[in-house]
C-alpha positions as CSV (number, residue, x, y, z in Angstrom):
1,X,5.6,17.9,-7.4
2,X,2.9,15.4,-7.7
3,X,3.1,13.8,-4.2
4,X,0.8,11.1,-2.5
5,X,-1.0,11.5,0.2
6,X,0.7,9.5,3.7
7,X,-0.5,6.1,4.2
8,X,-0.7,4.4,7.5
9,X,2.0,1.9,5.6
10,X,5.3,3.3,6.8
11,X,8.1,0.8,6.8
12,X,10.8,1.6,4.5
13,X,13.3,-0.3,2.6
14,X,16.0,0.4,5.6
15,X,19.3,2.1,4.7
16,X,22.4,2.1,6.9
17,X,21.7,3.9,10.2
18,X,18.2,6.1,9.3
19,X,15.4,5.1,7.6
20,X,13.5,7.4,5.2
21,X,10.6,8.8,6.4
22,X,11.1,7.0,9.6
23,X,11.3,10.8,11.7
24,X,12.3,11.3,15.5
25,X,10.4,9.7,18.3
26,X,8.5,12.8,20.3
27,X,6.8,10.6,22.5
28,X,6.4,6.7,23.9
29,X,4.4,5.9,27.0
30,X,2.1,3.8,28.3
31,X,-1.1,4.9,26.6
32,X,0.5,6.3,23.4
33,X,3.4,7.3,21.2
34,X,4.1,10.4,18.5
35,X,7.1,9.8,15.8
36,X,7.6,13.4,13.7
37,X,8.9,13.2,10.4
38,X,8.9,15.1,8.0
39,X,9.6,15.9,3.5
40,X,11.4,19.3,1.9
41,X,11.5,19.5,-1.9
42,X,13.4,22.8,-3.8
43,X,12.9,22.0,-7.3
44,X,14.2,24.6,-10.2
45,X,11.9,24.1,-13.6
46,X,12.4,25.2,-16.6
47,X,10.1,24.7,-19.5
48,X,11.2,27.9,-22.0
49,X,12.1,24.3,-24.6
50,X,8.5,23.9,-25.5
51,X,5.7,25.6,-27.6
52,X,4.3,28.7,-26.5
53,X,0.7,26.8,-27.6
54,X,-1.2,23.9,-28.8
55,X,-4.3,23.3,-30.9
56,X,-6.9,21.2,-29.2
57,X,-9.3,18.5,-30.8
58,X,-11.6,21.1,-31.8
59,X,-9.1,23.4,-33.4
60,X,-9.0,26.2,-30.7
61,X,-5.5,27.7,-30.1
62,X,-4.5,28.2,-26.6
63,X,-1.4,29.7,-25.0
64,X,0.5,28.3,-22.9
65,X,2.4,30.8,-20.0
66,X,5.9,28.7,-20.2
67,X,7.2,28.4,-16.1
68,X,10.9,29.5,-15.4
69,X,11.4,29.4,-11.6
70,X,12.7,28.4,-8.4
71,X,10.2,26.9,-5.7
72,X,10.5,25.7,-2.1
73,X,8.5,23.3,-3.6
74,X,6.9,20.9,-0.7
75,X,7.4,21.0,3.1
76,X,5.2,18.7,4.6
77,X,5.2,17.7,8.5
78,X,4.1,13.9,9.5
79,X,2.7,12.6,12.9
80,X,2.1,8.9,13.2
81,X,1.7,6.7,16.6
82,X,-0.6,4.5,18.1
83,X,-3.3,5.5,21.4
84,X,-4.6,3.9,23.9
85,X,-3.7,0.5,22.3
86,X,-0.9,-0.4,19.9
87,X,-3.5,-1.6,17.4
88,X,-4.9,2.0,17.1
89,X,-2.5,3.8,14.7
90,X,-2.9,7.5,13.6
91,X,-1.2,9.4,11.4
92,X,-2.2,13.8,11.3
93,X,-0.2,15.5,8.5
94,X,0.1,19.2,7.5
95,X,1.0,18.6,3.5
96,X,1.9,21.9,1.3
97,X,1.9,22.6,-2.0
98,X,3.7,25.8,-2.5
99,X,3.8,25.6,-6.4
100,X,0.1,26.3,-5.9
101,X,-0.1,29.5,-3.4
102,X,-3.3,31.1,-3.4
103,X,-5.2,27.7,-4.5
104,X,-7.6,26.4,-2.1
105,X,-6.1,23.1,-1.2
106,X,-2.6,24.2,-1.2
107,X,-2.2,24.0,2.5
108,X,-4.0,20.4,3.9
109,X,-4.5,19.4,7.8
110,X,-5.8,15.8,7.8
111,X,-5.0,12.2,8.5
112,X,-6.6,8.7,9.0
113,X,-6.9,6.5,12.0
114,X,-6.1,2.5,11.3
115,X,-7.2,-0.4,13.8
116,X,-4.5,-3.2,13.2
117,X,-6.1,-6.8,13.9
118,X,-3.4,-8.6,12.4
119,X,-1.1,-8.8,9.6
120,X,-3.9,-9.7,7.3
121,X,-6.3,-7.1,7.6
122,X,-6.1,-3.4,8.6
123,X,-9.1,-1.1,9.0
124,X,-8.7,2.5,8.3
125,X,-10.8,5.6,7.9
126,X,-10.2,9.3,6.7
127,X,-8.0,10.8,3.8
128,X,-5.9,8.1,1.8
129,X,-5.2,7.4,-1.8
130,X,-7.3,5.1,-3.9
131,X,-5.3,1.7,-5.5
132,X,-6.1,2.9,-8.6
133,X,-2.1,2.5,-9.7
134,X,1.2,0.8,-8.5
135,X,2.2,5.0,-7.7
136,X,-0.1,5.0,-5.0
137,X,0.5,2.0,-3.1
138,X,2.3,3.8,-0.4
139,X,6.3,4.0,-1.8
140,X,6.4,7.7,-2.2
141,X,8.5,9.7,-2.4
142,X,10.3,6.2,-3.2
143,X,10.3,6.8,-7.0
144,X,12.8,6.9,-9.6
145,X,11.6,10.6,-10.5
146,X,11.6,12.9,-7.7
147,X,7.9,14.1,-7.1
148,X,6.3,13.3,-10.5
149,X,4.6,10.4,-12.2
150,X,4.8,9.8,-15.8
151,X,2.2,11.2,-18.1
152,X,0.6,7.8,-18.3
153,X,0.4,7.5,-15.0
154,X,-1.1,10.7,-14.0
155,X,-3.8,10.5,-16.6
156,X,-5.5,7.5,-16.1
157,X,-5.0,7.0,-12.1
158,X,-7.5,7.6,-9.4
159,X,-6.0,10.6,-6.4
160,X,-6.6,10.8,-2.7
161,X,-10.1,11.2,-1.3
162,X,-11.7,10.7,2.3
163,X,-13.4,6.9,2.7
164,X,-12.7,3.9,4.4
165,X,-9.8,0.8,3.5
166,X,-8.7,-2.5,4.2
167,X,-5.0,-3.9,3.9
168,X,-3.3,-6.3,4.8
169,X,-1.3,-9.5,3.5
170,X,-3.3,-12.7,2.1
171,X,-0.2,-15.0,2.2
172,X,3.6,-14.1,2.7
173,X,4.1,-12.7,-0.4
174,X,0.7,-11.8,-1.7
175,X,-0.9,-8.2,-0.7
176,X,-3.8,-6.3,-0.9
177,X,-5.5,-2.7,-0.2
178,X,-9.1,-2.2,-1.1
179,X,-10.8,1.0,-0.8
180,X,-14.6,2.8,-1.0
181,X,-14.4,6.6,-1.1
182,X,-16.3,9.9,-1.6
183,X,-14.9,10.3,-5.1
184,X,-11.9,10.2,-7.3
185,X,-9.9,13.5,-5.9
186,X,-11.3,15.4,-3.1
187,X,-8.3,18.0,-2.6
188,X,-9.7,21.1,-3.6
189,X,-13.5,20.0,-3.1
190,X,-15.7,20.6,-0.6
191,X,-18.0,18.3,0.9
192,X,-20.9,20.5,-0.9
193,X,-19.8,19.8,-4.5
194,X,-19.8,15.6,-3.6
195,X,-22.4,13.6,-5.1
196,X,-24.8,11.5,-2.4
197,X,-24.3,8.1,-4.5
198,X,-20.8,7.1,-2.3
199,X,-20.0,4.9,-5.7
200,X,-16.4,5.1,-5.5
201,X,-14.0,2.2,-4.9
202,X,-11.0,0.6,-5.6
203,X,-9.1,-2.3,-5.4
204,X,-5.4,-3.6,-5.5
205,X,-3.8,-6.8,-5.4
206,X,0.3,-7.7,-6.0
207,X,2.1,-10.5,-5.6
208,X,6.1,-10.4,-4.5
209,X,9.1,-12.6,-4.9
210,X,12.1,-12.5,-3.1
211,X,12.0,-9.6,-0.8
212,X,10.4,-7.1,-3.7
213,X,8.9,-5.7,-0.8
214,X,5.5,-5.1,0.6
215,X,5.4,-1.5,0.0
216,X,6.7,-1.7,-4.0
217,X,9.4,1.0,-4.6
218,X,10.9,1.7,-7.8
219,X,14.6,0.9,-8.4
220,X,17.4,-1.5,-6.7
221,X,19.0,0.6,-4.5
222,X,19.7,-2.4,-2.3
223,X,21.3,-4.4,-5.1
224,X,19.0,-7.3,-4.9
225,X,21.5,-11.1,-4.8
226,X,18.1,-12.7,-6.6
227,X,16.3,-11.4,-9.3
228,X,13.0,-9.6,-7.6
229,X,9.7,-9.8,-9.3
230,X,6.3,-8.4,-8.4
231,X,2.6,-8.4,-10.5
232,X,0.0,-6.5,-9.9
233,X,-3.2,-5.6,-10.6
234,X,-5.8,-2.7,-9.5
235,X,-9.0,-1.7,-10.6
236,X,-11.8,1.6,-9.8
237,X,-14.8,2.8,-10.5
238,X,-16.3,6.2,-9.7
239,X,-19.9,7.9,-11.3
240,X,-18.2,11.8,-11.3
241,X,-20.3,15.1,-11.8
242,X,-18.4,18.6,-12.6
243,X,-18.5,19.9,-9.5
244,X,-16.7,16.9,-7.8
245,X,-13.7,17.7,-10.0
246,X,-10.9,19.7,-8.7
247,X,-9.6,23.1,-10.4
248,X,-7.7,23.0,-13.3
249,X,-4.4,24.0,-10.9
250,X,-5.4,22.5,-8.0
251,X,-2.5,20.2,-6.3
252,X,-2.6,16.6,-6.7
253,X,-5.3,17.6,-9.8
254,X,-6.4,14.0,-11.2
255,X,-8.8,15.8,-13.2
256,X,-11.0,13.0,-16.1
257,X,-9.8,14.4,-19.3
258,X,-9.3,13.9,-23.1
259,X,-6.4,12.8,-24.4
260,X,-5.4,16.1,-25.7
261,X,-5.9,17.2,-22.2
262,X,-9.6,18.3,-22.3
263,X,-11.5,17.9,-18.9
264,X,-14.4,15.9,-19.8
265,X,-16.7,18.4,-18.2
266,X,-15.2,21.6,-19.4
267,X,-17.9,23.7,-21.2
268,X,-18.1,22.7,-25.2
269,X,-15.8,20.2,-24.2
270,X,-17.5,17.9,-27.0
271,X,-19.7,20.1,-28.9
272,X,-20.6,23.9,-28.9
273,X,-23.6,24.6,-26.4
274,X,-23.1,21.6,-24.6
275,X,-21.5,20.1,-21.5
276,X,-20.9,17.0,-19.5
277,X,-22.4,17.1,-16.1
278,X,-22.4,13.3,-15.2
279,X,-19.9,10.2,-16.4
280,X,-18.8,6.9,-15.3
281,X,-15.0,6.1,-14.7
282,X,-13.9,3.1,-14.8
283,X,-9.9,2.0,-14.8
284,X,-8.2,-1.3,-14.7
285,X,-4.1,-1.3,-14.1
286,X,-2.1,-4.4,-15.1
287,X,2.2,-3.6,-13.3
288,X,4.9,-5.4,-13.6
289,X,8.9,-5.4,-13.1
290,X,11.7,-7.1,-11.8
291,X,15.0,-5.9,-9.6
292,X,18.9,-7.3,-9.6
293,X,21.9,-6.3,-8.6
294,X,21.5,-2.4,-9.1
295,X,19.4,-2.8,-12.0
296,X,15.4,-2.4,-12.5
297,X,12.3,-2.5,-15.1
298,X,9.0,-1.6,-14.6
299,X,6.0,-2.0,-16.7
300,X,2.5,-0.6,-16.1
301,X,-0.2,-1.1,-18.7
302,X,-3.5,1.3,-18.5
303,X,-7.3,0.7,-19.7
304,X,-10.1,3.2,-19.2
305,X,-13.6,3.6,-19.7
306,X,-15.8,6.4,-19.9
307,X,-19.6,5.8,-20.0
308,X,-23.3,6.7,-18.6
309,X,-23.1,10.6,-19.9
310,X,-25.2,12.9,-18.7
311,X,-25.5,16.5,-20.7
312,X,-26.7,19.5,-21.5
313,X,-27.4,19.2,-24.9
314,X,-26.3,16.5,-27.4
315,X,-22.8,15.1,-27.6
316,X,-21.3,13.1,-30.3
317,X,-19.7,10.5,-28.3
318,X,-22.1,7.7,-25.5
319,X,-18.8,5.9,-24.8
320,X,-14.9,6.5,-24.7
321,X,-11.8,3.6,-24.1
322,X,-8.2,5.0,-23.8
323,X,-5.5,3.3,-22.9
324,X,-1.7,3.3,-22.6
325,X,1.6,2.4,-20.7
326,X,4.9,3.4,-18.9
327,X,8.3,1.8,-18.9
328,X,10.6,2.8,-15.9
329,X,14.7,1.7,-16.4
330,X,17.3,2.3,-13.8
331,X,20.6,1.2,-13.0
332,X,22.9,2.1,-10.1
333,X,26.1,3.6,-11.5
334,X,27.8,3.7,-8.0
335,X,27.0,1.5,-5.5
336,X,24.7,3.4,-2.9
337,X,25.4,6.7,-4.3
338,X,24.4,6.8,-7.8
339,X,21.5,6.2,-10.2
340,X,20.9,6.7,-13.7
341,X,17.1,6.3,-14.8
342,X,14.4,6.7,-18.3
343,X,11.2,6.6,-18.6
344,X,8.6,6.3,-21.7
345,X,4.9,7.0,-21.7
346,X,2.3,6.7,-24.2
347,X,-1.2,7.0,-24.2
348,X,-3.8,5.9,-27.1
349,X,-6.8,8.0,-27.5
350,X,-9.3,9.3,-30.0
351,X,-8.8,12.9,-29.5
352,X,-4.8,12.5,-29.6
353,X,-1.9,9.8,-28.9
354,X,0.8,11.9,-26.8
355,X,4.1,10.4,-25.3
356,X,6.9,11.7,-23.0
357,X,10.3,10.0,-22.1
358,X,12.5,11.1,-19.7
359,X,16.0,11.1,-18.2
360,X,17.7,11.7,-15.2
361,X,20.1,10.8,-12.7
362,X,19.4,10.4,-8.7
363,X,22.7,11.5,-6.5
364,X,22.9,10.1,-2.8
365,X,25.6,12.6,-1.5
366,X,25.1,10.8,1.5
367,X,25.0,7.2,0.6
368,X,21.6,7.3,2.0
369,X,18.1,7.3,-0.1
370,X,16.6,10.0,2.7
371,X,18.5,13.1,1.1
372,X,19.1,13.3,-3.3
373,X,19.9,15.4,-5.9
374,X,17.7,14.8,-9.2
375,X,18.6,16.6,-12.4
376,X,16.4,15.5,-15.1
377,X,15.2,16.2,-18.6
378,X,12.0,15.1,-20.2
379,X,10.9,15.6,-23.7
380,X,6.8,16.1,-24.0
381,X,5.0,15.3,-27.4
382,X,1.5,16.9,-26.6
383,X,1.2,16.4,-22.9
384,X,-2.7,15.6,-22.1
385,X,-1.9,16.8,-17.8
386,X,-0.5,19.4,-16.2
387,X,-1.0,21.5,-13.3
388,X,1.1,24.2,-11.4
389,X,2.5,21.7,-8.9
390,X,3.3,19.4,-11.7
391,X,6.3,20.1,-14.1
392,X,4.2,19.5,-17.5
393,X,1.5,21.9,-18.4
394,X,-1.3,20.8,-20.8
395,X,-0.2,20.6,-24.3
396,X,3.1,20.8,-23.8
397,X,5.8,20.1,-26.7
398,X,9.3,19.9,-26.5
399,X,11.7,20.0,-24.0
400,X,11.6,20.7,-20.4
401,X,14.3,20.8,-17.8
402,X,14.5,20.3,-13.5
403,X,16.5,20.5,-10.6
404,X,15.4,18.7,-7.2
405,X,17.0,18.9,-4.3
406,X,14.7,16.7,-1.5
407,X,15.4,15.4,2.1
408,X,12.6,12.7,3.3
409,X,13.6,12.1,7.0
């Protein structure tokens, strides 16, 4: 489970009858309306195929407590309308992460409120996802995977943090979302452990051809007549201190790390006796991909930049660059009802150069994308993320297996 955060961006790629995500209307009068939907996930997860433990980048050996089980992995409830005026939207959502009971943020009541002037610009305010990556530009749970980015993905992206947005269109087929924020993942971190600097922002901008879609799902469910191209771009900064992190197995953790999977300001992270307490994060996203007739490629390229250390004794490093890429293939095998997909990742870093592809086939029993089945199979070479909610853990080699079963109504 690696879930986004709702986004005042609703409107779905429509199937026959229901749209995903689209709910049940509770409510429409005169000064307001309530829609209800809401998102189930059951996953099964095995991961008894990789190493019991990896060496890190400065040779200590740490265990890893390989996961076989079965979790009522996400139930999340959804209530979006407008008050008073149709151009004042809200959405309120209670979003679970059971994967992760007995963590702090495993259990979030929030929302955001949005004043719609036009099509071109959109004001919002309250929790929302940073641009930072094509992921989090408002498709979930739209992806090929069910719940979980690529490794790629997940390490380099920005997460979901309170602040204030923009959206909107620029012309018919160009779009944008800009955003300044608190920091770079708040779930999981109180308003205590923030900084005072509000230094955090990022910025998105794609551009569409024939009927891609504003909100840029993976796959070609709809069997596009045309070939359907979009490219994008995103970029974010944020100066981060250790206590603005979130816990090591906190949901939707976007923790700064290493590319062996180090947090940056883990103690004697870098060197014995010392530790980061300060850094600047900065992250430019380059997408790209193209849909026809059941079929689809995608292509995100990643550069990072780490800089403007502060520490508690010396460190051997004033500057870090990573960088890296995912590929995302799909094809649907029955019209409608079935799709086969893979994924690669690769990342390039100084303290290690891990990868991951995957496999996996999505089942619409229903001929519908709101309710699928999602066996899949993944194959980890050093995984540098991982969290409880998450089916990689940090380090992981070798082979790991899931079943999802997940209804998005």
């Amino acid at each position: 489970m690696n879930t986004t955060m709702p986004d005042s961006i609703t409107v779905k790629e429509s199937d026959e009858g229901h749209r995903g995500g689209s709910g049940f209307k509770l409510a429409d009068g005169k000064y307001g309306s309530m829609t209800l939907s809401f998102y189930v996930l059951v996953r099964y997860l095995n991961q008894m195929g990789i190493d019991d433990s990896y060496t890190n980048h400065n040779g200590d050996v740490i265990s890893i407590d390989r996961r076989q089980d079965l979790q009522f992995q996400k139930s999340n409830l959804y209530f979006r309308g407008w008050v008073a005026d149709p151009k004042i939207r809200y959405t309120v959502f209670v979003w679970t992460s059971n994967a992760t009971l007995g963590q702090g943020a495993q259990i979030v009541v929030a929302g955001n409120l949005q004043y719609k002037f036009n099509k071109y610009f959109e004001l919002g305010i309250g929790i929302n996802g940073l641009p930072s990556v094509r992921s989090i530009l408002g498709q979930w749970p739209e992806w090929l995977r069910s719940d979980a980015r690529p490794i790629a993905d997940e390490y380099f992206r920005g997460s979901f943090t309170t602040g204030i947005y923009a959206q909107g269109q620029i012309t018919d087929n160009v779009f944008y979302k800009a955003m300044l924020g608190n920091n770079l993942s708040q779930l999981g971190v109180d308003a205590g452990q923030l900084d005072n600097k509000m230094d955090t922002w990022s910025g998105a901008i794609w551009w569409t051809t024939n009927n891609f879609g504003r909100i840029p799902t993976y796959g070609d469910y709809e069997k596009h007549a045309k070939p359907a191209t979009i490219l994008g771009g995103a970029y974010t900064r944020s100066t981060e201190n250790r206590q603005s992190q979130p816990d090591t197995d906190a949901p939707e953790n976007s923790q700064i790390r290493l590319s062996d999977g180090t947090g940056i300001f883990s103690l004697n992270a870098f060197a014995p006796n010392t530790q980061v307490i300060n850094a600047k994060y900065q992250m430019t996203a380059i997408n790209t991909g193209v849909k026809y007739n059941g079929y689809s490629f995608d292509a995100e390229v990643f550069m990072r930049w780490l800089s403007d250390f502060e520490t508690t004794g010396p460190i051997p490093v004033t500057k870090l660059f990573d960088s890296g890429f995912t590929l995302q293939g799909s094809a649907m095998l029955i019209d409608k009802k079935l799709q086969a997909y893979g994924t690669y990742s690769y990342i390039n870093g100084d303290y290690g150069k891990p990868w991951e592809v995957t496999c996996g086939v999505n089942w619409f029993p229903f001929k519908t994308k709101f309710f699928r089945i999602n066996p899949e199979v993944m194959y980890e070479s050093h995984a540098p993320v991982g969290y409880l909610s998450y089916p990689t853990q940090v380090g992981s080699k070798g082979v790991i297996g899931m079943l999802n079963v997940e209804l998005n109504y």
